[in-house]
C-alpha positions as CSV (number, residue, x, y, z in Angstrom):
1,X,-56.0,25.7,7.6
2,X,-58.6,25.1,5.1
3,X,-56.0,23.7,2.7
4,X,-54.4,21.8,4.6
5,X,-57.3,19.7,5.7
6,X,-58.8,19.5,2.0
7,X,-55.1,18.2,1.5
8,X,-55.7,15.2,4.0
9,X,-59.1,14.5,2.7
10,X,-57.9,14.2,-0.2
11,X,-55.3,11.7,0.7
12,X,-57.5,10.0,2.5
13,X,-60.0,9.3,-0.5
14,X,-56.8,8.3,-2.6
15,X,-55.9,5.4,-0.3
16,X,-59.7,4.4,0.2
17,X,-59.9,3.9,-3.9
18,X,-56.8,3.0,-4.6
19,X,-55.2,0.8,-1.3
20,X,-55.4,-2.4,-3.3
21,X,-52.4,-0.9,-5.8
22,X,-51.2,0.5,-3.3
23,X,-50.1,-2.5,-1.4
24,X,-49.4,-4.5,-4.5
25,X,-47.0,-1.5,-5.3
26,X,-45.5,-1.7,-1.7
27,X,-45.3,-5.2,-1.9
28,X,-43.3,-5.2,-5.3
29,X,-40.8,-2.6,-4.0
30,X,-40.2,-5.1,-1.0
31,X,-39.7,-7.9,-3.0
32,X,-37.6,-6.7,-5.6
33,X,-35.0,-5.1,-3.3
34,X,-35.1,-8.4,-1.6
35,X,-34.1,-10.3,-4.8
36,X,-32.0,-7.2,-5.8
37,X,-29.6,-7.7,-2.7
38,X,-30.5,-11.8,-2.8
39,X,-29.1,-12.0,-6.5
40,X,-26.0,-9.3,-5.5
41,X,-24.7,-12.2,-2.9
42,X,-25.2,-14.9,-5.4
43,X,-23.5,-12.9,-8.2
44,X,-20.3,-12.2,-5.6
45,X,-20.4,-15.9,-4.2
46,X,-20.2,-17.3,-8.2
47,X,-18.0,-14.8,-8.9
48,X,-15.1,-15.3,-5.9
49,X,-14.7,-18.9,-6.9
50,X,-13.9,-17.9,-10.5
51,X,-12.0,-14.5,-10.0
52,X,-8.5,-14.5,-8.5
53,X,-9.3,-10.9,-7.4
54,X,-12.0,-10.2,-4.7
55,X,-12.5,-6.9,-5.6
56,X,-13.7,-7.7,-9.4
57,X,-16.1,-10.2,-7.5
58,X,-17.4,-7.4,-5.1
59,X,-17.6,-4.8,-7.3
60,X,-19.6,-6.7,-10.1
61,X,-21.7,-7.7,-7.7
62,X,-22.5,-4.2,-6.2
63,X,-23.0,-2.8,-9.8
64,X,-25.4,-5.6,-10.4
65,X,-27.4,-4.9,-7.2
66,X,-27.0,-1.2,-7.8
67,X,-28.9,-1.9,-11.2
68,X,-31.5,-3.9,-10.1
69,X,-32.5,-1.5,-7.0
70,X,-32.4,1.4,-9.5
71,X,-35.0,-0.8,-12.1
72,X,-37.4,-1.5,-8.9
73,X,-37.4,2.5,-7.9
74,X,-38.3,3.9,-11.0
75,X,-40.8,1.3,-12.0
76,X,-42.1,2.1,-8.7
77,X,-42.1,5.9,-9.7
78,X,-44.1,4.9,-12.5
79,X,-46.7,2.6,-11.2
80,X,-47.3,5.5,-8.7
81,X,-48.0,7.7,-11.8
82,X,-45.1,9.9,-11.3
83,X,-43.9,10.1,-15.2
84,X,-43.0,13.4,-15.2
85,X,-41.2,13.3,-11.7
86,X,-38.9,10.5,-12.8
87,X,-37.5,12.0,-16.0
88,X,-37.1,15.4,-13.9
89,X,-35.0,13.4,-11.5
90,X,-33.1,11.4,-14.1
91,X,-32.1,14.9,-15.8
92,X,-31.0,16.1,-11.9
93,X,-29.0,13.1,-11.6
94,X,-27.7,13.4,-14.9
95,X,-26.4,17.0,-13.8
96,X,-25.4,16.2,-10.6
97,X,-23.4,13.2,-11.4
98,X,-21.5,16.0,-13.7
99,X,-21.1,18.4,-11.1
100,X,-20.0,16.0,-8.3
101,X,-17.2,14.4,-10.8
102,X,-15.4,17.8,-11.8
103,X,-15.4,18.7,-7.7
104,X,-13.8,15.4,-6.8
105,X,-12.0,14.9,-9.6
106,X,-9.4,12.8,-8.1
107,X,-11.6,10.8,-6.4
108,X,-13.8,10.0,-9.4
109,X,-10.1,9.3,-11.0
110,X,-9.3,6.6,-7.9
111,X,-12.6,5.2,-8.1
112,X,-12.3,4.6,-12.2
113,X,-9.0,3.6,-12.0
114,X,-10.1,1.1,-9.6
115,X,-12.7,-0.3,-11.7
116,X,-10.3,-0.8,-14.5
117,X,-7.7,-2.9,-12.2
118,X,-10.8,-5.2,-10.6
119,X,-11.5,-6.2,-14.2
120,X,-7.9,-6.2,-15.8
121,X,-6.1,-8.1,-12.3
122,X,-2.6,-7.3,-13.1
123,X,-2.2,-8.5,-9.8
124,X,-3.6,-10.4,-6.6
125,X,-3.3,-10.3,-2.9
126,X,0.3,-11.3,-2.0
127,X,2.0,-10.4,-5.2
128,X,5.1,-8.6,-5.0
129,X,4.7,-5.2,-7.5
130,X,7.2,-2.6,-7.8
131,X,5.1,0.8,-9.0
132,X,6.7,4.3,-9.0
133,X,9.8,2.9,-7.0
134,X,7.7,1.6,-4.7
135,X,8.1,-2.0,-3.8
136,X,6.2,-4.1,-1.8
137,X,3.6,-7.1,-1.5
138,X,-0.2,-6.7,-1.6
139,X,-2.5,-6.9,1.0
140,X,-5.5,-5.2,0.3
141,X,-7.2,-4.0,-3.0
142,X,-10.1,-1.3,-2.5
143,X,-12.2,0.8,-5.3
144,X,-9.9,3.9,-4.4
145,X,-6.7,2.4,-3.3
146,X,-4.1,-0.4,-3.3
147,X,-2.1,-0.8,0.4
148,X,1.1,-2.8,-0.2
149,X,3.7,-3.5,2.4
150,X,7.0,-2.8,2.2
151,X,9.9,-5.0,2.5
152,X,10.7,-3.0,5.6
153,X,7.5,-3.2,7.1
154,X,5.9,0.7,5.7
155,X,1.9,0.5,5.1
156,X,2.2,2.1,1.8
157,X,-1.8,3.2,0.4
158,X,-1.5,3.7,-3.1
159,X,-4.1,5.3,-4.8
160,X,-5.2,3.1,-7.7
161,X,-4.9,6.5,-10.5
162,X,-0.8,6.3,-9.8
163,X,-0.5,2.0,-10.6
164,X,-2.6,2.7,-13.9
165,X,-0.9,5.4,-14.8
166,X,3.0,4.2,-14.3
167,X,4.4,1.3,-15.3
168,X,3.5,-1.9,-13.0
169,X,6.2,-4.6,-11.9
170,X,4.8,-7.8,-11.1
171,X,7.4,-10.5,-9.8
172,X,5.6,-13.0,-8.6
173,X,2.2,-13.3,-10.8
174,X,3.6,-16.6,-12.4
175,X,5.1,-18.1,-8.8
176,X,8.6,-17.5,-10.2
177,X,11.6,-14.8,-9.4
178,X,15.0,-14.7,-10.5
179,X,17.9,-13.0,-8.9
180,X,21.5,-12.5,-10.2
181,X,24.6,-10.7,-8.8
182,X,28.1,-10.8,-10.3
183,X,31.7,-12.3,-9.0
184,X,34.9,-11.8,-10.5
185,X,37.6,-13.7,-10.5
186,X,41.6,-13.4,-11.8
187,X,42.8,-14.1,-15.6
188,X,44.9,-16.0,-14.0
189,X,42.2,-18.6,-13.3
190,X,40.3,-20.8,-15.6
191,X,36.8,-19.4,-15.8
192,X,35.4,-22.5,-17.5
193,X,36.2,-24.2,-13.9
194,X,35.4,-21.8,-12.3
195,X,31.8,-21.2,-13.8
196,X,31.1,-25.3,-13.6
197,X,32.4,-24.9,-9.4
198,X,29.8,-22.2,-9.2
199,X,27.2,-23.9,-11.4
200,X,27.2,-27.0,-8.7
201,X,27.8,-24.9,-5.7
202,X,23.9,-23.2,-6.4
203,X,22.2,-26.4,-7.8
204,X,22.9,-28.0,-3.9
205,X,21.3,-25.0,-2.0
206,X,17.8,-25.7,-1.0
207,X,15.1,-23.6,-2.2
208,X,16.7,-23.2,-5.8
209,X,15.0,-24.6,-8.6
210,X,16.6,-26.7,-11.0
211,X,15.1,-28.2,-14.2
212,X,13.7,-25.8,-16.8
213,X,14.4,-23.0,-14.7
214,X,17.9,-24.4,-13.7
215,X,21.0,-21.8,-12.7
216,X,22.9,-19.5,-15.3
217,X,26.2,-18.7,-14.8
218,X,28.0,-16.9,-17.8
219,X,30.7,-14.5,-17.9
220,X,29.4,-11.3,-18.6
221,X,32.3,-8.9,-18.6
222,X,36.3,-9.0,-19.0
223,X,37.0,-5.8,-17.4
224,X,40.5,-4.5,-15.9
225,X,41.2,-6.4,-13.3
226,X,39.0,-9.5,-13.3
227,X,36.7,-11.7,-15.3
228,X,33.1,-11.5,-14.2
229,X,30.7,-14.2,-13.9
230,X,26.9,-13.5,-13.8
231,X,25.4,-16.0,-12.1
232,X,21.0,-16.1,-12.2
233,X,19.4,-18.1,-10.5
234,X,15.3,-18.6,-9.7
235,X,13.3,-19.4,-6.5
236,X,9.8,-20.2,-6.1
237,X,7.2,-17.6,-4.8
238,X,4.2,-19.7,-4.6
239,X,5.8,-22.0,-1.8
240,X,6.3,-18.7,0.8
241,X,5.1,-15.3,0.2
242,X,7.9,-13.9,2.6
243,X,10.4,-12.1,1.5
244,X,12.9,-12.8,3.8
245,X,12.8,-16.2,2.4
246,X,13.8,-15.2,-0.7
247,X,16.4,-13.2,0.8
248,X,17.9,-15.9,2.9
249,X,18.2,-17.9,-0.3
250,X,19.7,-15.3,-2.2
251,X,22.0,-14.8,1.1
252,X,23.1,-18.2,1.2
253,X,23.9,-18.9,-2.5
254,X,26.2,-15.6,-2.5
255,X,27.8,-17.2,0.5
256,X,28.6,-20.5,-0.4
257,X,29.8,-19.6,-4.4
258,X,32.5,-17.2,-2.8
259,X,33.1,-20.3,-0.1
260,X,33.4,-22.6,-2.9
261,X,35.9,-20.1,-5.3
262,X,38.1,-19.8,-2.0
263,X,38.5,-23.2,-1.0
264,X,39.0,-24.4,-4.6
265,X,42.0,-21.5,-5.0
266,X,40.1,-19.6,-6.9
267,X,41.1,-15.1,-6.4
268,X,38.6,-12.9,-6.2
269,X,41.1,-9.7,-7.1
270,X,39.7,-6.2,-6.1
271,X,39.7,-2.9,-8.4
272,X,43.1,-2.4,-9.9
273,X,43.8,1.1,-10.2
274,X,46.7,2.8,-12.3
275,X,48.3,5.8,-11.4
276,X,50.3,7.6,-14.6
277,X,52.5,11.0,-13.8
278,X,53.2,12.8,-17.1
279,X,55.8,14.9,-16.0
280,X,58.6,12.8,-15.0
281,X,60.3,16.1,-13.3
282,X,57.8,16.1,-10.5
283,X,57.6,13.3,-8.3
284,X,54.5,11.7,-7.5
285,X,53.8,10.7,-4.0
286,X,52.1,8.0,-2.9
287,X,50.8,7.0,0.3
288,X,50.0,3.9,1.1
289,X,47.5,2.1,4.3
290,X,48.4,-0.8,5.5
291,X,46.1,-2.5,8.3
292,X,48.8,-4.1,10.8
């Protein structure tokens, strides 16, 4: 009992001869996490005009205020005259901060990969990515994990260690994508007709671009039973980020090139397949269905 009120008297006679630093060192520690967490807005605010990725905004700002507060507490610390405290608890953090990261190892893994795709931005909200045979569009980017939705409509959340550490498809970063697909026609037919039919046939489709990034169409393959014609065209992401978009394009080129061959007398043969029976003694039979 006797301690504990020598304790308070003591106390008491600290802040009677020392109040005047002690509200100057209570006032400092109010200001500067004021301007720690003012300067942390204006860092993100500069930084999400310039940065096509929010989350290299956010998260440079959050180090930045994460600093500053850090700077004000242990100056604090020392004002107080607490020297040997705050080395103490910057060895305990030290320590800590090692035990912590081998016990949540895969977090810690996330949350670096993370960092490493907010500075790198291999991609941005609405790109379509392809990682791990997963394909999809993004929709949000967090310090621990990508969510990308599928074509199909899945909620895919990707944790960030997986896109850094496979190989990362981006289709639509530059505002362009190309598809292809493959018709074949007879050797009976003139493919140099046939390619400049085709060649016309996708220019007048809307939604295809022309110019620079105009249609391809050139024969890729003369295999048994038909010449085929690879035809590539390209379409513009930054005008829809849907992909059904894309897909009705895509849908409606295939459709009107076979139209087009058709109508213009053009065959489109199927598979040919030869059957040879080495021993002529034992008859081969063949059945054959016919649709009536």
């Amino acid at each position: 009992m006797d301690t504990t009120i020598q304790f308070f008297d003591h106390m008491v006679q600290y802040f009677q001869q020392n109040y005047i630093n002690l509200a100057f060192i209570l006032f400092f520690v109010v200001a500067g996490f004021a301007l720690s967490s003012f300067i942390q807005r204006r860092v993100r605010l500069r930084l999400v005009k310039k940065s096509p990725n929010h989350i290299t905004a956010t998260f440079t700002s959050q180090i930045i205020g994460f600093t500053l507060k850090a700077i004000v507490l242990f100056t604090t610390l020392y004002l107080l005259g607490l020297n040997s405290f705050t080395n103490k608890l910057l060895a305990g953090a030290g320590l800590l901060t090692f035990v912590i990261g081998f016990a949540l190892k895969d977090i810690g893994e996330n949350f670096l990969a993370g960092i490493i795709l907010a500075f790198k931005s291999p991609f941005r909200l609405n790109d379509l990515i392809e990682v791990d045979n997963i394909i999809g569009f993004v929709k949000d980017i967090s310090i621990r994990e990508t969510l990308i939705k599928t074509p199909d409509g899945k909620d895919v959340f990707l944790p960030n260690s997986i896109i850094l550490k496979n190989p990362l498809y981006n289709y639509t970063i530059d505002g362009f994508l190309r598809y292809e697909f493959i018709v074949g026609i007879a050797y009976e037919n003139n493919p140099m007709a046939a390619m400049k039919l085709i060649f016309d046939t996708v220019n007048n489709v809307e939604g295809v671009l022309k110019g620079d990034r105009q249609p391809i169409i050139s024969i890729t393959e003369l295999a048994s039973s038909n010449i085929n014609i690879k035809i590539q065209f390209w379409v513009d992401t930054f005008e829809s980020t849907k992909r059904s978009i894309h897909n009705t394009i895509r849908t409606q080129v295939m459709n009107d090139v076979i139209a087009a061959l058709i109508s213009n007398g053009f065959s489109l043969p199927a598979s040919i397949i030869e059957l040879k029976n080495y021993e002529a003694s034992v008859p081969l039979n063949v059945k054959l269905n016919r649709d009536e």
